[in-house]
N, CA, C and O of each residue as an XYZ file, in Angstrom:
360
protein
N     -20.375      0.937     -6.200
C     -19.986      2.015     -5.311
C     -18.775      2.713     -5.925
O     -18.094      1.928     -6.585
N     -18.367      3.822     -5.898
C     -18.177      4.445     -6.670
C     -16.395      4.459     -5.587
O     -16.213      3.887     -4.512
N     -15.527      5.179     -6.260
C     -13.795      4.814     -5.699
C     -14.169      6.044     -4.341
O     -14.016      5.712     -3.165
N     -14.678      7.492     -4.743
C     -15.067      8.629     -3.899
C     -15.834      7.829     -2.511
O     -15.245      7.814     -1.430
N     -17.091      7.231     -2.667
C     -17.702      7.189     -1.808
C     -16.964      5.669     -0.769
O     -16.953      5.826      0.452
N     -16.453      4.425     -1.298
C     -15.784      3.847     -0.559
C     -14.689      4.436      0.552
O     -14.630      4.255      1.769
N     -13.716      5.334     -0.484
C     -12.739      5.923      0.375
C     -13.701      6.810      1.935
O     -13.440      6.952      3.130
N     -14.899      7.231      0.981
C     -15.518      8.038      2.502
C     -15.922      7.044      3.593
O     -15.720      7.351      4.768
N     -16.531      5.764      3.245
C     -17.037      4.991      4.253
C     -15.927      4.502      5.148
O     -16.211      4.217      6.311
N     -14.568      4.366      4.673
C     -13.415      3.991      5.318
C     -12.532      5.379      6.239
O     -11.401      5.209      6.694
N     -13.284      6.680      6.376
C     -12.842      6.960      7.305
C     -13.586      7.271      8.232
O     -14.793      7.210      7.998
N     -13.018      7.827      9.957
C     -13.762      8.010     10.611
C     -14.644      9.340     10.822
O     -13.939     10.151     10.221
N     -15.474      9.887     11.184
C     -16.404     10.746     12.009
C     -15.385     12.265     11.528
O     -15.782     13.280     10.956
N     -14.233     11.982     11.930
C     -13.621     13.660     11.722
C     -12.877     13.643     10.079
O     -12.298     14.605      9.574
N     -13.074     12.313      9.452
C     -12.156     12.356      8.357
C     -11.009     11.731      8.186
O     -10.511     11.778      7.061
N     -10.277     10.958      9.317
C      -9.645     10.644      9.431
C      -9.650      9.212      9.050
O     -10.696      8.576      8.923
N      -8.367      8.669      8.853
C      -8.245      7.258      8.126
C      -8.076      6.442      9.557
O      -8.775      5.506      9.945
N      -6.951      7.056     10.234
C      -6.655      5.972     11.120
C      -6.777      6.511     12.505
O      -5.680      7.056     12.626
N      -7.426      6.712     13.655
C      -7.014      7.271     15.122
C      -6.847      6.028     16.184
O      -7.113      4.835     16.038
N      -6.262      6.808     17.402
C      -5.711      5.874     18.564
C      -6.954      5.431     19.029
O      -7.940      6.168     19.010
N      -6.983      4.078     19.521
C      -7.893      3.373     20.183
C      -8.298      4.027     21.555
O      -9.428      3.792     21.981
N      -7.443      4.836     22.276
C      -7.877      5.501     22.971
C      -8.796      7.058     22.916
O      -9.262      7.864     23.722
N      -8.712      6.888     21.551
C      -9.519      8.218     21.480
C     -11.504      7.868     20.502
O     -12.293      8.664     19.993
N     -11.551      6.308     20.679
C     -12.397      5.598     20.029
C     -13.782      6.160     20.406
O     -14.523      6.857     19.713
N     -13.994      5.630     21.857
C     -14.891      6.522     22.397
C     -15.230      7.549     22.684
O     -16.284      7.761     23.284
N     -14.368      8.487     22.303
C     -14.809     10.024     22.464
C     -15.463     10.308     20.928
O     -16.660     10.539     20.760
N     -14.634     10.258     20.024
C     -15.002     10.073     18.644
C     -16.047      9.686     17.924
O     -16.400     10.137     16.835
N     -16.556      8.807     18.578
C     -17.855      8.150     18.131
C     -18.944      7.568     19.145
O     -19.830      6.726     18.994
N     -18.531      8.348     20.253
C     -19.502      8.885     21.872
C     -20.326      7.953     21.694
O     -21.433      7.860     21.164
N     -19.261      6.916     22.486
C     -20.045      5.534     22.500
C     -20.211      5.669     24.311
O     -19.584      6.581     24.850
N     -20.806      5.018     24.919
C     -21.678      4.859     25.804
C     -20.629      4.284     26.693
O     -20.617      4.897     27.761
N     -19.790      3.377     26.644
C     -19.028      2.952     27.238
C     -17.715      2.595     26.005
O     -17.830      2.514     24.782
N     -16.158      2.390     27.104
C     -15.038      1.890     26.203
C     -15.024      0.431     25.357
O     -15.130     -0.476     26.182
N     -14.933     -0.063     24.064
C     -14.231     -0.621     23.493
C     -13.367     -1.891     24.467
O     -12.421     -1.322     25.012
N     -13.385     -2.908     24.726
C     -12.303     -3.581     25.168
C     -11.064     -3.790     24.196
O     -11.159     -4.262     23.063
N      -9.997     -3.411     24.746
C      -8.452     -3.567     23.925
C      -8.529     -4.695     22.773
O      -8.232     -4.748     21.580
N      -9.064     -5.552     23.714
C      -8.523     -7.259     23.408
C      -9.592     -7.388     21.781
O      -9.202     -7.846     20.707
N     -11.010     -6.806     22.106
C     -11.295     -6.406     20.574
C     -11.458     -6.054     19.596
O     -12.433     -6.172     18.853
N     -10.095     -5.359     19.416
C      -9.388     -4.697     18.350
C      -8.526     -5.516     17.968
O      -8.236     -5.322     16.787
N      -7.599     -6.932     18.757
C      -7.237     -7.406     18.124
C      -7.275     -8.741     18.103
O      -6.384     -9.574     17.943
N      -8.451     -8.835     18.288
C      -9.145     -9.981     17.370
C      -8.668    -10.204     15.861
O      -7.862    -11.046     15.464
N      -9.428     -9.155     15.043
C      -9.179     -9.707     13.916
C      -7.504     -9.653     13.147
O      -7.322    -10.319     12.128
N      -6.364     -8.816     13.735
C      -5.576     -9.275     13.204
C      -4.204     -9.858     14.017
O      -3.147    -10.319     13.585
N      -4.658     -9.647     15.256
C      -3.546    -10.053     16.245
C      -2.441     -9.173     16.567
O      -1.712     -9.235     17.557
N      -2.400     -8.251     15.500
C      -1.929     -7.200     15.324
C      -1.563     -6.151     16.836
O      -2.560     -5.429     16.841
N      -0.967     -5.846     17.681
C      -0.588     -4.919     18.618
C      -0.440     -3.741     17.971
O       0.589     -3.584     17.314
N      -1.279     -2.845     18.017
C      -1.194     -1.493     17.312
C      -2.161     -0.645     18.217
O      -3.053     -1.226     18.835
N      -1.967      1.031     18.328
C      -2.961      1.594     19.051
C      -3.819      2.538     17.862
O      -4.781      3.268     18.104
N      -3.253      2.328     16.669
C      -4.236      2.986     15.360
C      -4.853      2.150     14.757
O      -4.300      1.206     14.194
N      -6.456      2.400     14.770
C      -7.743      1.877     14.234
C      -8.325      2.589     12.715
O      -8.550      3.777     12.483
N      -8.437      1.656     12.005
C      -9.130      2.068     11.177
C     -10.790      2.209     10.971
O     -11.187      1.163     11.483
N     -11.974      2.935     10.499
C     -13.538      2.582     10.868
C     -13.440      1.275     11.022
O     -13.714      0.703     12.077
N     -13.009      0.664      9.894
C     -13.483     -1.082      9.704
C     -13.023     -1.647     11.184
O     -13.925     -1.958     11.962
N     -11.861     -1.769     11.535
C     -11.693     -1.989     12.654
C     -12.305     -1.550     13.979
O     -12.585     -2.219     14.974
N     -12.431     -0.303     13.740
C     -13.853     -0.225     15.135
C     -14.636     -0.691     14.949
O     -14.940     -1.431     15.885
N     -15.801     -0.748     13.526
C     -16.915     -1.079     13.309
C     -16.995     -2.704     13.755
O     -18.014     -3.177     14.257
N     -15.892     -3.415     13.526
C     -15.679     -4.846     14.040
C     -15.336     -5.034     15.652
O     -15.405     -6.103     16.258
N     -15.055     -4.099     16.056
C     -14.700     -4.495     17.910
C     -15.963     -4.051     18.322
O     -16.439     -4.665     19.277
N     -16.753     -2.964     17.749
C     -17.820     -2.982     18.101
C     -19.348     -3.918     18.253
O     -20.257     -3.930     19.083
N     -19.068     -4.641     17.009
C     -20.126     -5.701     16.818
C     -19.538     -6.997     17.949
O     -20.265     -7.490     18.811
N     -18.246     -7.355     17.747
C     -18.179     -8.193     18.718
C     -18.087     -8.142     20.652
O     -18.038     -9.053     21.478
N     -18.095     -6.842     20.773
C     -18.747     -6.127     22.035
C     -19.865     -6.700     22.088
O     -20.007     -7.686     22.812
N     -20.975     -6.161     21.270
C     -22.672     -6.123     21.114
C     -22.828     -7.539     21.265
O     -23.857     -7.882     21.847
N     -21.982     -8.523     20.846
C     -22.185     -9.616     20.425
C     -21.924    -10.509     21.584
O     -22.400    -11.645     21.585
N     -21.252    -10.104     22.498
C     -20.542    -10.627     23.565
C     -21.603     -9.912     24.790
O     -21.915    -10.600     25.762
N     -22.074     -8.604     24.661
C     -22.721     -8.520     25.841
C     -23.534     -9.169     25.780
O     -23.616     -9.662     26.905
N     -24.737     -9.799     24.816
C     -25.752    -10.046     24.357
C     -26.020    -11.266     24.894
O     -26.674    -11.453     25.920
N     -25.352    -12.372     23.982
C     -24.615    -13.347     25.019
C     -24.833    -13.886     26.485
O     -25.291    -14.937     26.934
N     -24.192    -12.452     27.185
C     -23.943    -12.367     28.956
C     -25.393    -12.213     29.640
O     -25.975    -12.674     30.621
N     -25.683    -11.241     28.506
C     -27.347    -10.941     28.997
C     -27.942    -12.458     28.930
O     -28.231    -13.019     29.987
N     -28.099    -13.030     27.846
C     -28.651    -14.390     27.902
C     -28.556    -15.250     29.084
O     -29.415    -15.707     29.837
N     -26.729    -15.389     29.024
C     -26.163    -16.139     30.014
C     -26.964    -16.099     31.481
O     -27.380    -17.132     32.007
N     -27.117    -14.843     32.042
C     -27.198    -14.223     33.378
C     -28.906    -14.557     33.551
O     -29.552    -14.637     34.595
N     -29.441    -14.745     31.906
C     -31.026    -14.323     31.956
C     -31.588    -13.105     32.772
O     -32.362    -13.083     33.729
N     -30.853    -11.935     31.980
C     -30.878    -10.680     32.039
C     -31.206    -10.066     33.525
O     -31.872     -9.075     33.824
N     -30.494    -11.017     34.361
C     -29.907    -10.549     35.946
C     -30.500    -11.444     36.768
O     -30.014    -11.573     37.892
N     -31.458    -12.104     36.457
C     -32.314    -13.292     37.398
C     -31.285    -14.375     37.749
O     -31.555    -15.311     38.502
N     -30.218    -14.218     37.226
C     -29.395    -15.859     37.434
C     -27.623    -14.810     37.547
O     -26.732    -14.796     36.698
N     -27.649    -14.314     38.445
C     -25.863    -13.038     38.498
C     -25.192    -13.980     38.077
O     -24.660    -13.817     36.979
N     -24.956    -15.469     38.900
C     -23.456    -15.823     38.225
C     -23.657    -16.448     36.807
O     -22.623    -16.969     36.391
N     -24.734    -16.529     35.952
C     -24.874    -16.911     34.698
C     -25.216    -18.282     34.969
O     -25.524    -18.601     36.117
N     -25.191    -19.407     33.730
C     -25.209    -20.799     33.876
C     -26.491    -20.906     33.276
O     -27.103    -21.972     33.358
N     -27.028    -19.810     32.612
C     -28.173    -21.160     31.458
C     -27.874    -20.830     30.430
O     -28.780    -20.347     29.751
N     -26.309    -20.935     29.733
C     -26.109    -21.525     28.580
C     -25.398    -22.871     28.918
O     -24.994    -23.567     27.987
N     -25.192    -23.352     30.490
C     -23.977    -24.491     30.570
C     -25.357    -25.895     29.762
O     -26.580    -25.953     29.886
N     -24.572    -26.610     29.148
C     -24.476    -27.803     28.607
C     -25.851    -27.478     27.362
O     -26.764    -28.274     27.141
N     -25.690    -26.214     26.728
C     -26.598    -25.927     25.679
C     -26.162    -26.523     24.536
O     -24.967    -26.447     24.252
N     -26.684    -26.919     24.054
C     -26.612    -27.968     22.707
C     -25.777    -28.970     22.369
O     -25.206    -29.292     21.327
N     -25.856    -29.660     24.142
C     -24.543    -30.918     24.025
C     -25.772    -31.860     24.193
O     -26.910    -31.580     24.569
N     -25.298    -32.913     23.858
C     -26.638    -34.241     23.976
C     -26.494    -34.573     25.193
O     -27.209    -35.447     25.683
């Protein structure tokens, strides 16, 4: 991959390197907000400027977490969740 095209994959939608987490979802007209808390996941970091990589990562662990809930809930047949309790304990 070439130095040009990396630098492009690392910014966002308008060109930009870094924008506020509050402006995440407008930017990349996502369907619903981002939770705070996963942005800083990966560095623990308290900051309100995101880089792509960093959205692209709060995003997967969103997807990853609703997905999950859906399981959990068995996609609404069970509201308070409970068929993952005691999954893969002997």
């Amino acid at each position: 991959m070439s130095q040009n095209n990396r630098n492009t994959a690392d910014l966002h939608p308008y060109g930009k390197r870094l924008i506020a987490i509050r402006d995440v979802q407008r930017v990349y007209q996502h369907g619903c907000e981002i939770p705070y808390r996963l942005y800083l996941m990966r560095g623990g970091k308290s900051t309100s400027m995101v880089t792509a990589q960093q959205v692209r990562e709060a995003s997967d662990r969103w997807d990853a977490e609703s997905v999950l809930e859906d399981i959990d809930t068995q996609w609404g047949t069970l509201p308070n969740g409970g068929a993952l309790e005691g999954y893969g304990s002997d």
